[in-house]
RODO-2510 file (C-alpha; in nm, 4 decimals, decimal comma):
residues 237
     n   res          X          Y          Z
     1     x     8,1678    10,7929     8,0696
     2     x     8,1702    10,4659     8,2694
     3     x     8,2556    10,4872     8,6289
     4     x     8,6164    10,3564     8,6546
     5     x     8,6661    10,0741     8,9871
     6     x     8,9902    10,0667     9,1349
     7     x     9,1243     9,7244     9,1353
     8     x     9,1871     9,6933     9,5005
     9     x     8,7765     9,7627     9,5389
    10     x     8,7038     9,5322     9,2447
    11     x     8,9270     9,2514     9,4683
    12     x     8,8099     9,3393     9,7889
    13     x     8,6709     9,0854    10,0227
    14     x     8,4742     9,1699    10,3227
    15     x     8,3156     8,9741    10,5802
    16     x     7,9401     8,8100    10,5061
    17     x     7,8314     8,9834    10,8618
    18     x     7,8688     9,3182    10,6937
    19     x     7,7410     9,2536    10,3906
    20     x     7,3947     9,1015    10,5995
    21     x     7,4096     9,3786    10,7955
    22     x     7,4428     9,6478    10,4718
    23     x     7,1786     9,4588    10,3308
    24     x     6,9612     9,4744    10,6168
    25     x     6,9655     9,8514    10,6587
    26     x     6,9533     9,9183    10,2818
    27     x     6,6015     9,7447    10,3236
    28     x     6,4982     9,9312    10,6320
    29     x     6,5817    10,2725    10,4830
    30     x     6,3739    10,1737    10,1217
    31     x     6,0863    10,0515    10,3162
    32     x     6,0801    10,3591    10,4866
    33     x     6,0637    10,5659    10,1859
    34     x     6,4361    10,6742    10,1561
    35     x     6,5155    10,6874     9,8156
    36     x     6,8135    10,3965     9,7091
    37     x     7,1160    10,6656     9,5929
    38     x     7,0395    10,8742     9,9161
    39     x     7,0585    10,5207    10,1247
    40     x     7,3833    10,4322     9,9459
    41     x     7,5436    10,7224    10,0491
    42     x     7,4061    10,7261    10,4051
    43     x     7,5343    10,3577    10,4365
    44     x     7,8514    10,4418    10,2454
    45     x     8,0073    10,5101    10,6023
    46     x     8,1330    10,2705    10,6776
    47     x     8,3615    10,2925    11,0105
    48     x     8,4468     9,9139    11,0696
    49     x     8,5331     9,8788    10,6864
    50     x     8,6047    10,1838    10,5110
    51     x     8,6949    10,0108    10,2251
    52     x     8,3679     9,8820    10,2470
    53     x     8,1896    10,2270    10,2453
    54     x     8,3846    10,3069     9,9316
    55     x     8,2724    10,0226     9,7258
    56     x     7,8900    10,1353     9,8570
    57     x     7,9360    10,5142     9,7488
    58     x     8,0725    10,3569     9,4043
    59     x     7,7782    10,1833     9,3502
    60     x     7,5622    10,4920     9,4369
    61     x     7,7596    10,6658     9,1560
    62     x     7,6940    10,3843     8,9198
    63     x     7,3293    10,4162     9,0114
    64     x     7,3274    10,7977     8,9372
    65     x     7,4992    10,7545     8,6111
    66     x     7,1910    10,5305     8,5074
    67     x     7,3370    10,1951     8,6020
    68     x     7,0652     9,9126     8,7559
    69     x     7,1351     9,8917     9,1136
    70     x     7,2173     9,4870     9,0162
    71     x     7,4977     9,6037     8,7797
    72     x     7,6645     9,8462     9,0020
    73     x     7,6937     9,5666     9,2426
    74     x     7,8487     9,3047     8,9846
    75     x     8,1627     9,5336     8,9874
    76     x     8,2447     9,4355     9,2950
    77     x     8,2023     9,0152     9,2252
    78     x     8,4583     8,9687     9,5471
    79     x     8,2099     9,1204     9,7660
    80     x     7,8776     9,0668     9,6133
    81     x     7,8234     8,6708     9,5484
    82     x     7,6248     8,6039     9,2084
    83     x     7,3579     8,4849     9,4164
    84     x     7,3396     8,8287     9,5172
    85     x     7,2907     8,9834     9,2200
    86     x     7,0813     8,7284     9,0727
    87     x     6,8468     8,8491     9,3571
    88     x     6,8791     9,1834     9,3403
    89     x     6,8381     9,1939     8,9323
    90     x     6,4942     8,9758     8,9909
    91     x     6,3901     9,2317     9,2632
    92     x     6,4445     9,5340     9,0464
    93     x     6,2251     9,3949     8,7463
    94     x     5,9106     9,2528     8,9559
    95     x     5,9325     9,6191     9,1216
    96     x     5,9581     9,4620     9,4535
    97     x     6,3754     9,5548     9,5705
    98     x     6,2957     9,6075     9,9310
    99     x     6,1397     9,3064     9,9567
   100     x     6,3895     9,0967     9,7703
   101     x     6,6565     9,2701     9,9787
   102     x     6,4436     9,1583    10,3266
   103     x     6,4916     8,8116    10,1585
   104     x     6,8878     8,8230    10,0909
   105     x     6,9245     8,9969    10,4352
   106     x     6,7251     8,6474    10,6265
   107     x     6,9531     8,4413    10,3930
   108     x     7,2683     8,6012    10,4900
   109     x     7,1852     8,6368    10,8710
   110     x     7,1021     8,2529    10,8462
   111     x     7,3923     8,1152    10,6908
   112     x     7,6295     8,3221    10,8649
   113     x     7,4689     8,2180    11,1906
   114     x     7,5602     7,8443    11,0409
   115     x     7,8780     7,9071    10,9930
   116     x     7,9395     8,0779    11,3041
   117     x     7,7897     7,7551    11,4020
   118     x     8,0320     7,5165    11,2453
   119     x     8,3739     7,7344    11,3221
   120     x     8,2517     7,6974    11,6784
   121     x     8,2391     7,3576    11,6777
   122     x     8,5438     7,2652    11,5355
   123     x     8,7216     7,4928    11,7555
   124     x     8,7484     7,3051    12,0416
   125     x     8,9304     7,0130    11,8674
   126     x     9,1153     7,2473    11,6708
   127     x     9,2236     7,3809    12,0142
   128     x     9,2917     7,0262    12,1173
   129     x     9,5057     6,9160    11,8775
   130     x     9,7151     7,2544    11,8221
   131     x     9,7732     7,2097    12,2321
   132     x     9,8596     6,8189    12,1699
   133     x    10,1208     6,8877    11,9075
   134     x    10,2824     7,1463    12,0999
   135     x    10,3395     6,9413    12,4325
   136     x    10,4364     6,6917    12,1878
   137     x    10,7347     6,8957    12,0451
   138     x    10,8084     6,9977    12,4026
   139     x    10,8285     6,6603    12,5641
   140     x    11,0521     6,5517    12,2581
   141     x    11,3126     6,8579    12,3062
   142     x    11,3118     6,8526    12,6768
   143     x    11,1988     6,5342    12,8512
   144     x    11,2873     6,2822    12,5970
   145     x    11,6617     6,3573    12,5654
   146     x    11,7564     6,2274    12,8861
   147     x    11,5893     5,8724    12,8038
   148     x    11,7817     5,8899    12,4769
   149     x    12,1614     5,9519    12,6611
   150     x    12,0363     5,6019    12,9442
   151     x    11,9538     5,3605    12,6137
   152     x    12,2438     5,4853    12,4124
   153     x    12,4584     5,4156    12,7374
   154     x    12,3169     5,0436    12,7800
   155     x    12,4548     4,9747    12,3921
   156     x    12,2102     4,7411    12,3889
   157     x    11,9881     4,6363    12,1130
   158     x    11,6359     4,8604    12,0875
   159     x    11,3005     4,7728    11,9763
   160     x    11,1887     4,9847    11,6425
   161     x    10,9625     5,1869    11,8006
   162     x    11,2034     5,3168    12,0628
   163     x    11,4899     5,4130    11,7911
   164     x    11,1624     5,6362    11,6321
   165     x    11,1176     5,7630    11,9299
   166     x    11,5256     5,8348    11,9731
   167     x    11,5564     5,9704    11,5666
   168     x    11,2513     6,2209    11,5912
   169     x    11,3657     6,3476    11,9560
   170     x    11,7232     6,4127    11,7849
   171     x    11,5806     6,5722    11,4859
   172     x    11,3464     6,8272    11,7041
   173     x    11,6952     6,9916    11,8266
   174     x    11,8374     7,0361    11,5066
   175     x    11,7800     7,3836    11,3678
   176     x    11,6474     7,2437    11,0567
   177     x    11,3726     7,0700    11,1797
   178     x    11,2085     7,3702    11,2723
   179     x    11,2343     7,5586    10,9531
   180     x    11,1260     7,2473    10,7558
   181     x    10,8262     7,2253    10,9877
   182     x    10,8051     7,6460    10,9105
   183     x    10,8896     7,5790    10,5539
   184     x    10,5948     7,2725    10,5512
   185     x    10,3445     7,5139    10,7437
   186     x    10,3736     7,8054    10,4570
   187     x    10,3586     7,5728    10,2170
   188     x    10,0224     7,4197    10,3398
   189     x     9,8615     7,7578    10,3743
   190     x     9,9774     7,8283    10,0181
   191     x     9,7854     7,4877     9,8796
   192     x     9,4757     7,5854    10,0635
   193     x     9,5141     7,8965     9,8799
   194     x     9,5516     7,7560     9,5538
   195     x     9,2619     7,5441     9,5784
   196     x     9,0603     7,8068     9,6245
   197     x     9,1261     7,9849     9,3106
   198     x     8,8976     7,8093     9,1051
   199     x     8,5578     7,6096     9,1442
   200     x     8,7378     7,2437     8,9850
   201     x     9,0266     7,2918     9,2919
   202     x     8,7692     7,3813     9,5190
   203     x     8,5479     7,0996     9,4283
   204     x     8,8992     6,8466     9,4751
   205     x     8,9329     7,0146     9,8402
   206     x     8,5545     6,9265     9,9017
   207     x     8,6270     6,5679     9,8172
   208     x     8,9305     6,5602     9,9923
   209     x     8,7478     6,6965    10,3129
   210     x     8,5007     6,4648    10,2677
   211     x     8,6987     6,1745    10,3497
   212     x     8,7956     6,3293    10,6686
   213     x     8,6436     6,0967    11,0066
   214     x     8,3911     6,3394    11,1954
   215     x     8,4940     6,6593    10,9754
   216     x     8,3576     6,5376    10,6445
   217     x     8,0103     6,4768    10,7836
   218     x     8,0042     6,8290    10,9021
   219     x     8,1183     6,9833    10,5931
   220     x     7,8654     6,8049    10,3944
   221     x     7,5667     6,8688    10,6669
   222     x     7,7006     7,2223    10,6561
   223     x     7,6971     7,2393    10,2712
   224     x     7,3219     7,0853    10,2335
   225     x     7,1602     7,3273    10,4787
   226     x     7,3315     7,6035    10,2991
   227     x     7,2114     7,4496     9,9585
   228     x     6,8591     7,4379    10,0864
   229     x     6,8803     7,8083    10,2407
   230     x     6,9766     7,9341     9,9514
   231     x     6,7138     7,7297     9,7037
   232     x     6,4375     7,8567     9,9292
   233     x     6,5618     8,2042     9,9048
   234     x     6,5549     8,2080     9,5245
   235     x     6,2033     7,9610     9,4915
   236     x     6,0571     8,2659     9,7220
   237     x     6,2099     8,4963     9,5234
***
C-alpha cells in the first residue's frame, strides 16, 4: 500500500540552508558506512524544523517500502527542487549517491551563500528608502501643516508644485489615506504572490525587474552565476 503524504508536508516549504545542511550530513553519514534508511531516521530530528524531520522520516518509509530514494523525495516537490531529484535519481543508477549528494550539498552551500550575498546588499537601500518614506509621511503630517495654514492665509495665488505639496499634506491626515496606503500595501504583497504561482508570471516579474536602474543588473548577475552553478553541478554529475 502506498505511503499516504499529508498535504501540509506535500506543500511545505523550508529554507535552502536546511535542506544544504540535510544534504550535507546525509552524505557524511553514507560515506561513513551508515546505511541510507538508518540516516533518514537519525536526521529525521529535526529541532529547528520539525516539520522538516517529518517529511525526512516519510521518505525513510518510502525507502523501506521499496521506493528509490529519488522518488520518495519527489513527494515533497515544495521542498526538494527537480534539480534535486534529477541529481539524486542519476546518483542512485551510476551507484555513486554519496558522491552525488557531496555535489548537491557544494551547490546548495554556494548558491545560498549568493543569495545571502545579494539580500545583503540590497538591504541597506532597502533600509534607506523604508527610513526615507517614513520621515516623509512624518514631515507631511506634522511639519508641513503649519506652512499650509501661512499660504492659505496670504490668499494669494500658488505655484503648482506648492498646491501638491498642500493636497498630499491634507490627504496624509485623513483617515483614509492610511488605509488606502494599507489597502495598496496588501495588495502589492498579494501580486508578488501571484506571480509566483507559475513559471510564465514569474518569467513577467523577471522582466519587469529587469528594467529596474541598479536592481536589474543584480538580479540578472545573480541569475547567471546561479545558472552556471547549477550547469556545472549537473555536467559533473
Amino acid at each position: 500500500m502506498a505511503q499516504e503524504i499529508p498535504t501540509y508536508l506535500a506543500r511545505l516549504k523550508v529554507k535552502p540552508r536546511l535542506v544544504a545542511i540535510f544534504t550535507r550530513q546525509l552524505c557524511t553519514m553514507l560515506v561513513s558506512g551508515v546505511p541510507l534508511l538508518r540516516a533518514l531516521e537519525t536526521l529525521g530530528t529535526q529541532d529547528e524544523c520539525p516539520a522538516f524531520g517529518e517529511a525526512i522520516l516519510l521518505c525513510g518509509d518510502l525507502v523501506a517500502a521499496g521506493h528509490n530514494f529519488s522518488n520518495a523525495c519527489s513527494k515533497f516537490p515544495a521542498i526538494f527542487p527537480p534539480m534535486y531529484i534529477t541529481m539524486i535519481r542519476i546518483g542512485e543508477r551510476v551507484g555513486q549517491l554519496d558522491n552525488t549528494l557531496d555535489q548537491l550539498a557544494g551547490w546548495m552551500e554556494k548558491d545560498d551563500q549568493l543569495r545571502q550575498k545579494i539580500l545583503s546588499a540590497l538591504t541597506y537601500p532597502a533600509l534607506i528608502l523604508a527610513v526615507a518614506g517614513v520621515l516623509t509621511l512624518g514631515l507631511f503630517y506634522t511639519v508641513l501643516p503649519g506652512f499650509v495654514e501661512v499660504f492659505r492665509e496670504m490668499n494669494m495665488p500658488l505655484p503648482l508644485v506648492t498646491r501638491m505639496v498642500m493636497a498630499i499634506t491634507d490627504a496624509v491626515r485623513q483617515p483614509g489615506f492610511w488605509l488606502c496606503l494599507v489597502a495598496g500595501g496588501v495588495a502589492l504583497v498579494g501580486l508578488v504572490q501571484r506571480l509566483g504561482r507559475s513559471p510564465a508570471q514569474r518569467a513577467r516579474g523577471y522582466r519587469w525587474l529587469m528594467r529596474v536602474p541598479v536592481l536589474g543588473r543584480m538580479v540578472f548577475c545573480g541569475s547567471i552565476a546561479c545558472f552556471c552553478g547549477s550547469s556545472y553541478t549537473l555536467l559533473g554529475a
